[in-house]
C-alpha positions as CSV (number, residue, x, y, z in Angstrom):
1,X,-50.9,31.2,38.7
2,X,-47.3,29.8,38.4
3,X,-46.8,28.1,35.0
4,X,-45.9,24.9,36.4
5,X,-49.0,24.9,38.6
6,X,-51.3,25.9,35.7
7,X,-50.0,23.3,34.0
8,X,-50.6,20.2,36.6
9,X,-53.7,21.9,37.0
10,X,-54.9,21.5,33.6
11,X,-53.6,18.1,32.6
12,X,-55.4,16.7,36.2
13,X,-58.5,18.2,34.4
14,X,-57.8,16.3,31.6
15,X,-58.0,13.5,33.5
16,X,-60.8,13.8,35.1
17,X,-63.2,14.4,32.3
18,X,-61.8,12.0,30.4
19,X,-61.8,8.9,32.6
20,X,-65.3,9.9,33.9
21,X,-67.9,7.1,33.2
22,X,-70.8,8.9,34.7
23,X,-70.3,12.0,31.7
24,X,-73.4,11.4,29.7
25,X,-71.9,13.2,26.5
26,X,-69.3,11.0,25.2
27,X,-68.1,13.2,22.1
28,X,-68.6,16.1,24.2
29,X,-66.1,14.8,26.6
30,X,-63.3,13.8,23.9
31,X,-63.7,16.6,22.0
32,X,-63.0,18.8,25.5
33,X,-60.2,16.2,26.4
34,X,-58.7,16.8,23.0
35,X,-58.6,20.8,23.4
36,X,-57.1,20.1,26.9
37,X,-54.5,18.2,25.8
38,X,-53.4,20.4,23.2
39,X,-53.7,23.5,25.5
40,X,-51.5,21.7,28.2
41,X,-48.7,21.4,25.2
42,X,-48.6,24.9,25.0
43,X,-48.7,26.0,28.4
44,X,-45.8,23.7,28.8
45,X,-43.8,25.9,26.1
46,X,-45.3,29.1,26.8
47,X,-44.6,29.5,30.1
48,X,-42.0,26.7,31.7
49,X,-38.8,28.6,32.3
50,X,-36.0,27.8,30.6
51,X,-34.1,26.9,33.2
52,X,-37.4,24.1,33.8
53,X,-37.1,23.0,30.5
54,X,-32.9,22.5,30.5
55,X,-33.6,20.1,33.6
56,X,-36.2,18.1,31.5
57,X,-33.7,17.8,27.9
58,X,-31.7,14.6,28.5
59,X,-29.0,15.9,26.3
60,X,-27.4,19.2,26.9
61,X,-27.9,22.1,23.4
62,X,-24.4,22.6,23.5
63,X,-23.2,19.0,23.8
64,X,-22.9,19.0,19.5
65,X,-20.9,22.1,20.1
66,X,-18.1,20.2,22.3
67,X,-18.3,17.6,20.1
68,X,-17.2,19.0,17.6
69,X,-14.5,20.7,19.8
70,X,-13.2,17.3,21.1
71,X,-13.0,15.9,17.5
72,X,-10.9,19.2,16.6
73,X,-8.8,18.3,20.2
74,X,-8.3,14.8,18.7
75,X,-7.3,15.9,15.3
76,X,-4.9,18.1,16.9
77,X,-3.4,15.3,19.1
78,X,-2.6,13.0,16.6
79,X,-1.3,15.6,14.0
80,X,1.3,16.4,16.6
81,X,2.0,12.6,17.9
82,X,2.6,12.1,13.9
83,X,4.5,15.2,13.7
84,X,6.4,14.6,16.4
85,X,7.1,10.6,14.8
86,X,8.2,12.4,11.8
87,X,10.7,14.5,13.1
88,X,12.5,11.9,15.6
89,X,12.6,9.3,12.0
90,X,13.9,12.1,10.3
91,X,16.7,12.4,12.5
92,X,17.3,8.8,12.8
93,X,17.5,8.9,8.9
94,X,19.9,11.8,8.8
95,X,22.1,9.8,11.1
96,X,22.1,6.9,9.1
97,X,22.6,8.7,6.3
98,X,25.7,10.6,7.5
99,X,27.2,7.5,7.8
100,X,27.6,6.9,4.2
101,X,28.5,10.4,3.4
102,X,31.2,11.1,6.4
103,X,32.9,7.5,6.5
104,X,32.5,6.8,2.3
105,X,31.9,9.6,0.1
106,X,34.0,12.3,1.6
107,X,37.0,10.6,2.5
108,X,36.9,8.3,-0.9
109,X,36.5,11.9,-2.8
110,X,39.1,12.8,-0.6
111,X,41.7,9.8,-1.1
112,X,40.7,9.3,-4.6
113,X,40.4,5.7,-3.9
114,X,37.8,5.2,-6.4
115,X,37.2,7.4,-9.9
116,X,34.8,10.1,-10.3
117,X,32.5,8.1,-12.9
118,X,32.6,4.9,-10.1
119,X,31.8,7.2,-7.2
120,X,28.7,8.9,-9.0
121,X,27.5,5.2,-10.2
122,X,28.0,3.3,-6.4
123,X,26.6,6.9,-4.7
124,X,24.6,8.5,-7.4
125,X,22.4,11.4,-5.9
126,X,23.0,10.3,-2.1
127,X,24.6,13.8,-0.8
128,X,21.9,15.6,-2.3
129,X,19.1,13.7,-1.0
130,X,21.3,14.2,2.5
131,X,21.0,17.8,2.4
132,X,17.4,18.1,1.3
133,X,16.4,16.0,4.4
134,X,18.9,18.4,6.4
135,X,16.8,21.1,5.9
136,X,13.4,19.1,6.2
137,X,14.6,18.7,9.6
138,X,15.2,22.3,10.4
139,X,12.1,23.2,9.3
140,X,10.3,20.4,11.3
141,X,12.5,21.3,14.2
142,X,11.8,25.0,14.1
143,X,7.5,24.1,13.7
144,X,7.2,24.9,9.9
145,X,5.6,21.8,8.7
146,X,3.6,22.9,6.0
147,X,6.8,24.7,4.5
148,X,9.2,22.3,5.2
149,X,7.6,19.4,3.1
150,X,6.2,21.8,0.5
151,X,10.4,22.8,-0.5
152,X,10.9,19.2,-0.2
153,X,8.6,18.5,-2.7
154,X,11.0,20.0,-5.2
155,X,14.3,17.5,-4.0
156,X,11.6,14.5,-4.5
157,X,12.9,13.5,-8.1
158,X,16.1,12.8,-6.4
159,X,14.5,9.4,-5.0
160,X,13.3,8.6,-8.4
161,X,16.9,9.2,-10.0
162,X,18.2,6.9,-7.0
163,X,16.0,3.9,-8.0
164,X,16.6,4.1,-11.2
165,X,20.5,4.0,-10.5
166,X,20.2,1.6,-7.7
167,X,20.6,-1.9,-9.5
168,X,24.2,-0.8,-11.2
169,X,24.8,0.7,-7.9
170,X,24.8,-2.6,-6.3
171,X,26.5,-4.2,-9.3
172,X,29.4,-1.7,-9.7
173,X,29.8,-2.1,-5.6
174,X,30.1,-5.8,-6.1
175,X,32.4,-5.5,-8.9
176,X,35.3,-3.1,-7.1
177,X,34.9,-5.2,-4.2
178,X,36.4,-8.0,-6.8
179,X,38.8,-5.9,-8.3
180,X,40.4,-3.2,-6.2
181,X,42.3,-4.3,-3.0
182,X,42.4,-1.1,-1.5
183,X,38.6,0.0,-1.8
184,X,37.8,-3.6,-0.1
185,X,40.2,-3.0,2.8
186,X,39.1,0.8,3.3
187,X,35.4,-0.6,3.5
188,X,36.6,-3.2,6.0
189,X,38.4,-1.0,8.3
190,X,34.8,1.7,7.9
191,X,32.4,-0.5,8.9
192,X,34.3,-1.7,11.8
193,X,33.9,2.1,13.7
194,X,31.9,1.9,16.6
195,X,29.1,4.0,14.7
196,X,28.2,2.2,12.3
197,X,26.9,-1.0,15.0
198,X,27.4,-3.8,13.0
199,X,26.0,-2.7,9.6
200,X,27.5,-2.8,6.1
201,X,27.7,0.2,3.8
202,X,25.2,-2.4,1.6
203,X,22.6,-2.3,4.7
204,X,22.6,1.5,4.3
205,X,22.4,2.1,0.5
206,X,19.0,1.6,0.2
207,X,17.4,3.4,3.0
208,X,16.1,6.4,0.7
209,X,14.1,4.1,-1.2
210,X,12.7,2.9,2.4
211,X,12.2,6.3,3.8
212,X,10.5,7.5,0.8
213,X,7.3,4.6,1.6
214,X,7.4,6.1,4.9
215,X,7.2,9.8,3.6
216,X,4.1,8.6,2.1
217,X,2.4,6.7,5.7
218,X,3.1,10.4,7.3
219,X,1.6,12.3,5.0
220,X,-1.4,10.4,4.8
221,X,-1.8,10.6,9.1
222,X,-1.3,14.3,8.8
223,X,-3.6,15.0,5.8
224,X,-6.3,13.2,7.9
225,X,-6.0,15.1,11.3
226,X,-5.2,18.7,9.4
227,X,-8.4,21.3,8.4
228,X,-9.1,20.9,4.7
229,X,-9.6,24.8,4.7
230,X,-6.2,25.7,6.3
231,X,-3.3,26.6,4.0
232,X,-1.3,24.1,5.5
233,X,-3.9,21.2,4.3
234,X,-2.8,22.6,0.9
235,X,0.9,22.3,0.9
236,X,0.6,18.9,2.5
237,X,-1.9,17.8,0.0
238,X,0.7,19.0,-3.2
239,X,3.4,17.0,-1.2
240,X,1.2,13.6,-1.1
241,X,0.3,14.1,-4.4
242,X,4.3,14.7,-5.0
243,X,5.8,11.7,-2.9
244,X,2.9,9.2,-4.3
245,X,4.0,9.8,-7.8
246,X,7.7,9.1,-7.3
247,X,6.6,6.3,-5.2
248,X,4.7,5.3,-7.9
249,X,7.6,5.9,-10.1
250,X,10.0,3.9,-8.0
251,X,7.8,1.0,-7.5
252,X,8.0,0.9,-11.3
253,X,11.4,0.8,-11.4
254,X,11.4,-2.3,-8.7
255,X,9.0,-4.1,-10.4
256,X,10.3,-3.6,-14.1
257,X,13.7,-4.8,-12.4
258,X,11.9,-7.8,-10.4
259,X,10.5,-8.8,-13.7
260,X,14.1,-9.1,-15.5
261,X,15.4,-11.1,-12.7
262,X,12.1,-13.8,-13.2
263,X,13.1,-13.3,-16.8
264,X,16.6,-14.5,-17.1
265,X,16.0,-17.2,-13.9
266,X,13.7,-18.7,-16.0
267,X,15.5,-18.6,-19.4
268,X,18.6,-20.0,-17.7
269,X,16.0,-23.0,-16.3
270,X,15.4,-23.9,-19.6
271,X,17.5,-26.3,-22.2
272,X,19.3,-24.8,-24.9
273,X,18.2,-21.3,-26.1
274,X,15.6,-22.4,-28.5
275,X,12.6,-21.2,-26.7
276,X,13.3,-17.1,-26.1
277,X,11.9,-15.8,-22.9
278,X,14.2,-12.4,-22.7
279,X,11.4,-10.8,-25.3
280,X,10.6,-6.7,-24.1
281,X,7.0,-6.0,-23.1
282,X,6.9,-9.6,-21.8
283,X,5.9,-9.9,-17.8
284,X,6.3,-13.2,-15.6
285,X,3.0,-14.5,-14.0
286,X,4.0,-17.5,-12.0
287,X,5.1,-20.9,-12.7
288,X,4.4,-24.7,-11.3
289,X,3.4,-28.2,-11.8
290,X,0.0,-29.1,-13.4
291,X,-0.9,-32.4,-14.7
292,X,-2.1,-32.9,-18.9
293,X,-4.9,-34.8,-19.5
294,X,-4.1,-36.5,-22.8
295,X,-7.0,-36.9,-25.7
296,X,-6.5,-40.6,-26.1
297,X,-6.5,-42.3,-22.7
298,X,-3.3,-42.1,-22.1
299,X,-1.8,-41.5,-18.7
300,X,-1.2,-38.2,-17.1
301,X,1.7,-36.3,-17.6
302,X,3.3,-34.1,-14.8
303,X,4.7,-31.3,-16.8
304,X,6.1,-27.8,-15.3
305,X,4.4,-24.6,-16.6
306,X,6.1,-21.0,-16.7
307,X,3.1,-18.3,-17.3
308,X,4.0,-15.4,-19.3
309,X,1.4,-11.8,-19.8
310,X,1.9,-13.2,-23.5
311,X,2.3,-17.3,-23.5
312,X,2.4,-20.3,-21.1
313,X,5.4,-22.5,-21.9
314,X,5.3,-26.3,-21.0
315,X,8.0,-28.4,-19.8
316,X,9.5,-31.2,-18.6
317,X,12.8,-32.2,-16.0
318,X,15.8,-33.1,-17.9
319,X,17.5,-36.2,-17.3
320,X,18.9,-36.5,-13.8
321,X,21.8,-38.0,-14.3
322,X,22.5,-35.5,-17.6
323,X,25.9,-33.5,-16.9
324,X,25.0,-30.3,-17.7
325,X,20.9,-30.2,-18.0
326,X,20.1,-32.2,-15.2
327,X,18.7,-29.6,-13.1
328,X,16.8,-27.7,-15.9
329,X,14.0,-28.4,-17.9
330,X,13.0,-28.8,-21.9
331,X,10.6,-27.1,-23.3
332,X,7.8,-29.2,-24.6
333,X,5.3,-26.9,-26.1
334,X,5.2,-22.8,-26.4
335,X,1.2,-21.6,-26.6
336,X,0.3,-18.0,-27.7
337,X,-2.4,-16.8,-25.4
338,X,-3.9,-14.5,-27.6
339,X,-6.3,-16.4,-29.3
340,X,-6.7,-18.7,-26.2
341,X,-10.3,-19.4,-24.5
342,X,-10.0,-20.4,-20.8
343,X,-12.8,-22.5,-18.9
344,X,-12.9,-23.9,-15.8
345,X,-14.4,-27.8,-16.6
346,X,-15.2,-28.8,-12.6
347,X,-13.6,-27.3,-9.6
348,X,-16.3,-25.3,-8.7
349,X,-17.3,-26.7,-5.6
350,X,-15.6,-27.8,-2.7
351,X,-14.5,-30.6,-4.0
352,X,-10.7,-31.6,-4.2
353,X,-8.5,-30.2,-7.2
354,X,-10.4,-29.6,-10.3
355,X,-9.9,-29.0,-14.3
356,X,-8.9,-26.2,-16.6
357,X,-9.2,-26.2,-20.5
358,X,-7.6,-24.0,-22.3
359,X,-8.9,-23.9,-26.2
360,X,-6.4,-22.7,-29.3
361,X,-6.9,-22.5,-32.5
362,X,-5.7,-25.8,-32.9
363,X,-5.6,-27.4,-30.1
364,X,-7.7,-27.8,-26.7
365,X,-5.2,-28.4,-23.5
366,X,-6.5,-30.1,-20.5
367,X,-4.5,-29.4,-17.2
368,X,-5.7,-31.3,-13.7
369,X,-4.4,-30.2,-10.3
370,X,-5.7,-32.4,-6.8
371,X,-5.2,-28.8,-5.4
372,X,-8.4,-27.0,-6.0
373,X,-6.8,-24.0,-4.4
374,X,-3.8,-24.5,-6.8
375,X,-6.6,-24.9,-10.2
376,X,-8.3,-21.9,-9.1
377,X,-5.2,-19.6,-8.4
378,X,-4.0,-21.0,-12.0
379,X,-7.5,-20.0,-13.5
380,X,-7.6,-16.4,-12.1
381,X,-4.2,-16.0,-13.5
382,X,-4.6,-17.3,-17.1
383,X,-7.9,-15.2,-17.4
384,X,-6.2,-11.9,-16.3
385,X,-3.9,-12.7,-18.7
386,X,-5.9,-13.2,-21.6
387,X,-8.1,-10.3,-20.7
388,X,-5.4,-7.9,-20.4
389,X,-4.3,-9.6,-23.9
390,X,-7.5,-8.7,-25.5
391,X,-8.1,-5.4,-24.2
């Protein structure tokens, strides 16, 4: 009998018996139904053909295999979209680059125009960081990705020596634009070639610091769509793990520099130079206006605070119409925050502004805000800051 036959056959037995009201043995019956059913399930494997059974899967057996195979497709595709992004930015950097190192460096070096000393400060590493990417781009060009960023990794201290030079780059610039005549009319007459579009030798200085955060973005893409068993994976993994730590290293030297700038905005904000913000290890937090709730009834006073990773300084406006102080402010009270206790009275709730106390030794500070935004910003701040204090 043909399988598919037998098998009809045997389940429309099945039936039969076991919808039959006039069967007199009702175990009999299920226990013969049961042994049907069970010998219908393995005719059905036994002797379908597979060709039978194929038709009767809804999903095809080899639909995990080109899934797989489409994912490994789509891995490809981007890895070479990104790869491909890479190379064209590359040459758009190299471009840019040889701006500054045709029209400036070589022809200054040439004329002399500016000392040696002043042209490694204003420059510092820039040739060198010009020729690494030179030959990141031939290797790009010619395919060798892998190979190309892993010899790059060894030029990627160059960046970090860049930052660090980067802020008496931009003053030394500044200050032989003030000073030498001929240096300001050379730049003049440079910047107005047709290649350079518009932009300023300033505009161009810092675009290694800017391609190095996009070094990192590219990696990452191609680290995500590459094998983790390939070679390649590996030298692209050693170059992430390369360009994040001078990226790391760099966004150091930003936000040390950052810092100093807060520092010495504020200190020149403030009357006379009794109270000494320029202290090292000292970071700014933020600043603004916060109202004191006095002890005895009194009325509120608006007072500006400056927020330190070590104190909170409170102030207040100078006389407007004072002639030299009336735009800064004099310091009213200087509070250590390591021995401070922050709690947040109300301003829970969604309620409008709310009220901070802040306990010393000595003393317990109440500041209001009608901004409960504002209070709570202030709160996470002066708890970070005592936490990091303490730890």
């Amino acid at each position: 009998m043909h399988s598919a036959c037998a098998h009809h056959h045997l389940l429309a037995v099945n039936h039969r018996i076991c919808t039959s009201e006039a069967n007199p043995s009702a175990h009999v019956v299920r226990s013969l139904c049961a042994h049907l059913s069970w010998l219908s399930v393995v005719v059905t494997f036994l002797f379908i053909s597979p060709e039978a059974a194929m038709s009767c899967s809804p999903l095809p057996l080899m639909a995990g295999a080109n899934t797989v195979e489409e994912q490994r497709a789509r891995w490809e595709r981007k890895r070479s979209r990104t790869a491909k992004e890479l190379l064209e930015t590359e040459h758009r950097y190299l471009e840019q680059l040889d701006l500054v190192v045709t029209f400036f460096v070589t022809i200054l070096k040439a004329k002399g125009t500016l000392k040696p000393a002043v042209m490694e400060t204003v420059f510092g590493p820039l040739e060198s960081i010009y020729s690494a990417s030179q030959v990141l781009s031939l290797h790009l060009e010619r395919g060798n990705l892998g190979l190309g960023l892993e010899n790059f990794c060894q030029k990627l201290e160059l960046y970090g020596h860049y930052a660090e030079n980067f802020e008496q780059a931009n003053k030394t610039l500044m200050e032989q634009l003030r000073k030498n005549k001929s240096f300001r009319r050379f730049k003049k007459l440079q910047e107005t070639r047709p290649q350079f579009k518009g932009r300023k030798l300033e505009d161009l200085l810092p675009l290694p610091l800017q391609r190095l955060h996009q070094y990192k973005h590219f990696l990452r893409d191609l680290l995500e769509n590459t094998n983790p068993g390939s070679a390649e994976y590996q030298k692209l993994a050693k170059t992430m793990k390369s360009v994040s730590e001078v990226s790391r290293w760099v966004q150091d030297i930003v936000r040390k520099r950052e810092n100093s700038l807060q520092l010495h905005r504020v200190q020149k904000l403030l009357k006379g130079q009794k109270t000494q913000v320029l202290t090292p290890g000292r970071w700014y937090i933020r600043e603004g206006w916060l109202l004191v709730v006095p002890s005895k009834g009194e009325e509120l006073k608006r007072r500006m605070f400056f927020l330190f990773s070590d104190i909170l300084i409170s102030t207040k406006p100078c006389h407007p119409l004072h002639l030299l102080n009336s735009s800064k402010f004099a310091c009213t009270a200087v509070y250590p925050l390591h021995q401070c206790v922050v709690d947040k009275v109300f301003g829970h709730t969604q309620s409008e502004g709310g009220l901070l106390s802040l306990s010393f030794p000595h003393k317990t500070l109440l500041l209001m805000s009608t901004d409960q935004q504002d209070i709570n910003d202030w709160y996470q701040s002066l708890t970070a800051a005592v936490r990091q204090l303490k730890a």
